[in-house]
C-alpha positions, 0 to 999 in steps of 0.5 A: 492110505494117504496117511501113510503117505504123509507120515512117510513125508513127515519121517522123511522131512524129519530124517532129512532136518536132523541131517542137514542141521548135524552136517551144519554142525559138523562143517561149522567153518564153511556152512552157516544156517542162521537162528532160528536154526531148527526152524532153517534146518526145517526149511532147507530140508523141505526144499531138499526134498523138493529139489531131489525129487524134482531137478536131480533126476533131470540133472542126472539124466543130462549128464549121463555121459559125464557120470559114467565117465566119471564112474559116478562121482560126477553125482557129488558135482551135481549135489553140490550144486543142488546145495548151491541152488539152496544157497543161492534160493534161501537167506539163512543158509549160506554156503562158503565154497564150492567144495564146501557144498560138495562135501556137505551134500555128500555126508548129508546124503551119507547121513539120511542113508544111515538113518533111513536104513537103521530106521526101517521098522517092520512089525511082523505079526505071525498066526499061530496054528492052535489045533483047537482053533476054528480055521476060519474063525479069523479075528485078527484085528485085519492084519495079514499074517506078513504086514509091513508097519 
């Protein structure tokens, strides 16, 4: 179990490095990630992940009321500060605005969506009835009918 555990952490940091290197691409005049670049995009990705899973929820849970007023696009201002945050925390990246921010949060989170949603990889295997087949005879190699690879 921990194994997928950590492949799944692995992709992520995978999905999310590529992300946050193509969006530095794409935003060249406002996001700046330093040589080694991939080894930055790496670095940024990881405290990415980190921040995300730890600071957003606390920041989207106070600020609730700004959220629902703003009908959610008070979320952009908190990735944009998170992004911030980034800047502020790591030397390599550097962050020329706010609005730069907000938008590179935006299509960054645009980006590991897409790629999280188009990536999702099922492996069905179905049993397939044989009437000469013993019914209990299951060597299967431990795969369930349905399993999610």
């Amino acid at each position: 179990m921990k194994a997928k555990k950590i492949k799944f952490y692995l992709v992520k940091l995978l999905i999310t490095s590529f992300a946050v290197l193509f969006t530095a691409w794409m935003l060249q005049k406002g996001i700046h990630i330093e040589e080694p670049r991939i080894l930055t995009a790496i670095i940024v990705g990881v405290t990415l992940i980190l921040l995300n899973t730890f600071l957003k929820p606390l920041l989207i849970r106070l600020t609730i009321p700004l959220t629902v007023f703003s009908f959610g696009f008070f979320l952009l201002v908190i990735n944009a500060i998170v992004i911030e945050l980034i800047d502020f925390m790591l030397p390599g990246f550097t962050v020329d605005s706010f609005f730069w921010a907000m938008l590179y949060g935006a299509i960054v989170s645009f980006i590991t969506s897409l790629i999280e949603l188009f990536s999702n990889v099922r492996i069905v295997r179905y049993h397939q009835q044989d009437m000469y087949r013993d019914r209990n005879d299951d060597n299967d190699d431990d795969f369930t009918p349905y399993e999610e690879v």
